[in-house]
C-alpha positions as CSV (number, residue, x, y, z in Angstrom):
1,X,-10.5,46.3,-96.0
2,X,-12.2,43.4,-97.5
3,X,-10.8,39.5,-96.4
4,X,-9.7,37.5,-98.9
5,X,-11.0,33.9,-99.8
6,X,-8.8,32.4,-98.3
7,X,-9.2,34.3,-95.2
8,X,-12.8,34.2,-94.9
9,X,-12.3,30.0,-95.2
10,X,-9.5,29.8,-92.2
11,X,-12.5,31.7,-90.0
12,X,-15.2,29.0,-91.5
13,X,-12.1,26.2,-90.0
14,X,-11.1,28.3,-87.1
15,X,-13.8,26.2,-84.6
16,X,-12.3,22.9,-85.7
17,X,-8.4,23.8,-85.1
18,X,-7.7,23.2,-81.8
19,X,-6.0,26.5,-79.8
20,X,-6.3,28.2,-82.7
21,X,-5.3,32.2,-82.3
22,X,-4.8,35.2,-84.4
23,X,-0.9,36.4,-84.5
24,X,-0.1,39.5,-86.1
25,X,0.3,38.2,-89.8
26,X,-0.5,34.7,-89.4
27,X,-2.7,32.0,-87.6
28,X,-1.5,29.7,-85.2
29,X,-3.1,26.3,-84.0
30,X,-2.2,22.9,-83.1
31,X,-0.8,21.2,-85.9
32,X,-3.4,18.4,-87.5
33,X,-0.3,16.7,-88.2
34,X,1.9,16.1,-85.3
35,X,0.1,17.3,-82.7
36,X,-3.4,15.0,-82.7
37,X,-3.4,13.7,-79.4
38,X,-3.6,17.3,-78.2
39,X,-0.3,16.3,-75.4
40,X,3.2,17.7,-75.7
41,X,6.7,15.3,-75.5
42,X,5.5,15.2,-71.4
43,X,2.5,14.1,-71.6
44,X,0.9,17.1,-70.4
45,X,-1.8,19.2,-72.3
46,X,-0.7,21.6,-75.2
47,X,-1.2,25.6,-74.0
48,X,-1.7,27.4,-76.6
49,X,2.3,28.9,-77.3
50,X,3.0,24.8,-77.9
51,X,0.7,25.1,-81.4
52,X,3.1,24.6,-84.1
53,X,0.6,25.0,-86.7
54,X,0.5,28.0,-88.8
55,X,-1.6,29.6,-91.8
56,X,0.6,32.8,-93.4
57,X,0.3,35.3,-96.2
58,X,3.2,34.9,-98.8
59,X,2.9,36.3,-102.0
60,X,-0.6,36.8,-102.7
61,X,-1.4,33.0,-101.2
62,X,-1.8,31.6,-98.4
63,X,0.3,28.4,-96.6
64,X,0.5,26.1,-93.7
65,X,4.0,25.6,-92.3
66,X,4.4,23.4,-88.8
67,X,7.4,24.4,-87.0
68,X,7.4,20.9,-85.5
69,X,7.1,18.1,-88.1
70,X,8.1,20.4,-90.7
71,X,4.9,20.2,-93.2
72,X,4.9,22.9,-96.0
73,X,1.7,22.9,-98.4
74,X,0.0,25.5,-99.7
75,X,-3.7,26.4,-98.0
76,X,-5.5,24.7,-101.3
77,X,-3.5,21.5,-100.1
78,X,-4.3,22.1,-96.6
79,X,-7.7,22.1,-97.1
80,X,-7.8,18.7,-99.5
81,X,-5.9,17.1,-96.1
82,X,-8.3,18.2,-93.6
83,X,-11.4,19.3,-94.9
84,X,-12.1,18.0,-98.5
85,X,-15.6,19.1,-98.4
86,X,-14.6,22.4,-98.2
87,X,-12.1,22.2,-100.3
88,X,-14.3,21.4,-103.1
89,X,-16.3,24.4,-102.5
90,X,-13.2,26.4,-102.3
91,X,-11.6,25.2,-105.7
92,X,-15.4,25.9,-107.2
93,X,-15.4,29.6,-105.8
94,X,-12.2,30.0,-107.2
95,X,-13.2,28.6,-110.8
96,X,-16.3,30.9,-110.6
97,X,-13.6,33.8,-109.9
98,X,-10.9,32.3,-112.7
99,X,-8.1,31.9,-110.6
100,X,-7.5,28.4,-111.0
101,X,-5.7,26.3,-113.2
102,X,-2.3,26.4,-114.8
103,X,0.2,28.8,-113.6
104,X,-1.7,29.6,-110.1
105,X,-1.7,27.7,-107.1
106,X,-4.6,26.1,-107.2
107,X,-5.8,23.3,-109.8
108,X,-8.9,23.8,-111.8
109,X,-12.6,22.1,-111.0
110,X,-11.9,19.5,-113.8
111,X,-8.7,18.5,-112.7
112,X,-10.1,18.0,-108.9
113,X,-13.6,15.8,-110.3
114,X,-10.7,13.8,-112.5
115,X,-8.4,13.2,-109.8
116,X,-11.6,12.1,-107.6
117,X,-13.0,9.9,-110.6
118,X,-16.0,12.1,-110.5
119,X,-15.8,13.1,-113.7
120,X,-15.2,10.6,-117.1
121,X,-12.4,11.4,-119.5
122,X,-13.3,9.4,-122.4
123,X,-17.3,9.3,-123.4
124,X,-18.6,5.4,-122.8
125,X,-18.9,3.3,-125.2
126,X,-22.0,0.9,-126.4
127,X,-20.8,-2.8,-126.7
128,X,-23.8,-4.6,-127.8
129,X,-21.9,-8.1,-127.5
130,X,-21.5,-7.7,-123.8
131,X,-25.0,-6.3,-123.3
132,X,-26.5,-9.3,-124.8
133,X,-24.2,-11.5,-123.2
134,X,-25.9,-10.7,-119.5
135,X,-29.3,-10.7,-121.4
136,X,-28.4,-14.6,-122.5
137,X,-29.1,-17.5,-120.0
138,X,-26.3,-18.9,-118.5
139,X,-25.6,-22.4,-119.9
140,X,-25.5,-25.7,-117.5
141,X,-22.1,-26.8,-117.0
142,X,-23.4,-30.7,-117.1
143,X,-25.2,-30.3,-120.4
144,X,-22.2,-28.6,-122.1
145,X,-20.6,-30.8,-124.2
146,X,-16.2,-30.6,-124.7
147,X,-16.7,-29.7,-128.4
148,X,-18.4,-26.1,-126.7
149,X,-15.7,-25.4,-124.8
150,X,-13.2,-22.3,-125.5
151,X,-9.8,-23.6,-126.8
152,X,-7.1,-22.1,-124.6
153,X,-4.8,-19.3,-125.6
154,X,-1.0,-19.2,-124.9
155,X,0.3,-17.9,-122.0
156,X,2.0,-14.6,-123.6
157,X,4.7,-13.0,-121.4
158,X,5.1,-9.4,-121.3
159,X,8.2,-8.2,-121.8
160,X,9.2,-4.9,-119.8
161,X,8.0,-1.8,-121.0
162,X,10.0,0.8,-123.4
163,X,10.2,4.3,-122.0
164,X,12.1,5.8,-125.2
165,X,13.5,5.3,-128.7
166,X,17.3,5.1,-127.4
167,X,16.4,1.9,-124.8
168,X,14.9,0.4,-127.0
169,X,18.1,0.7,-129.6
170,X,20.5,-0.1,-126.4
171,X,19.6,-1.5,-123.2
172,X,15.9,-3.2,-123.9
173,X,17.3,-5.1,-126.8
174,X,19.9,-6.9,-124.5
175,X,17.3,-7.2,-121.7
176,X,15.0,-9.1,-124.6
177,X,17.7,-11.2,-125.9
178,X,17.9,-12.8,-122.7
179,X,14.5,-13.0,-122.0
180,X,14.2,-15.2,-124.8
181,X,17.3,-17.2,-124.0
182,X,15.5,-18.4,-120.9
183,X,12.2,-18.7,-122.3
184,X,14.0,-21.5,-124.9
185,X,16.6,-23.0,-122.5
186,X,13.1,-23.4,-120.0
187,X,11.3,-24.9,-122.8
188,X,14.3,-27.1,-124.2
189,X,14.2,-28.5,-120.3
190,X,10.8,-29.3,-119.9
191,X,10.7,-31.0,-123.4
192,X,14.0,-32.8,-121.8
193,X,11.9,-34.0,-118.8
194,X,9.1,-35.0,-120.3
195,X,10.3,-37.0,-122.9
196,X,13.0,-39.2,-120.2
């Protein structure tokens, strides 16, 4: 009977999980978790029926339940905690095999370089005026003279985002009316103070 991938990774990780042992369907060790310092609630050293860590078969995949802290992930998940080396390698076996992606339990090789920023969504893009801007000596700030200087822009406040067509037709328009009341009665104030 041939392993499975998942089974021939858990015996790559076996060494590294502490009282790790083979039960009849599943895998038992101490739980990466909970159980780090390797000592139960007395302070005395885990044997090996205290590991609350296990790796199961359930439906054609793989999971890790702890029967103490209660942590339920999948093995793909699982691996991303604990060893995210090998989890690359395991998401990239799968991908070679196609069983990745939407609708399986574990996400595609594009998704994982996205979600690492290892991989660029959007193609980058030339600017010439900032490349010649480093290329430029910086000026002297005493032989700058005031007519040089940048005017300054208004200070522009953003207004809370709209997350759909019926807030902004309802709530958001209320939520903006009185936005701007205090904006003016603020402005009305200091205009007050100033000029007495």
């Amino acid at each position: 009977m041939s392993k499975s991938i998942e089974e021939i990774f858990i015996d790559y990780i076996a060494p590294s999980l502490p009282l790790f042992s083979k039960q009849q369907v599943a895998f038992r060790f101490q739980c990466p978790y909970c159980q780090v310092n390797g000592k139960n609630s007395k302070g005395n050293l885990n044997n090996p029926s205290d590991a609350k860590g296990f790796l199961y078969p359930y439906s054609n995949a793989w999971n890790y339940n702890c029967h103490k802290c209660g942590i339920h992930q999948t093995f793909e998940k699982f691996l991303e905690d604990q060893f995210p080396l090998l989890h690359f390698r395991y998401v990239s076996i799968r991908e070679q095999l196609g069983t990745t992606g939407f609708q399986t339990n574990c996400p595609s090789l594009e998704t994982i370089l996205k979600k690492q920023k290892l991989l660029n969504t959007q193609p980058p893009q030339f600017r010439p005026d900032k490349f010649y801007q480093h290329l430029q000596r910086p000026e002297d700030p005493h032989t700058r003279c005031e007519s040089n200087t940048a005017p300054t822009t208004p200070k522009v406040t953003k207004l809370p985002p709209m997350r759909s067509p019926q807030q902004q037709a309802g709530h958001q328009s209320k939520l903006n009316y009185n936005l701007k009341a205090q904006q003016q009665k603020k402005k009305l104030r200091d205009e007050w103070w100033y000029n007495n």
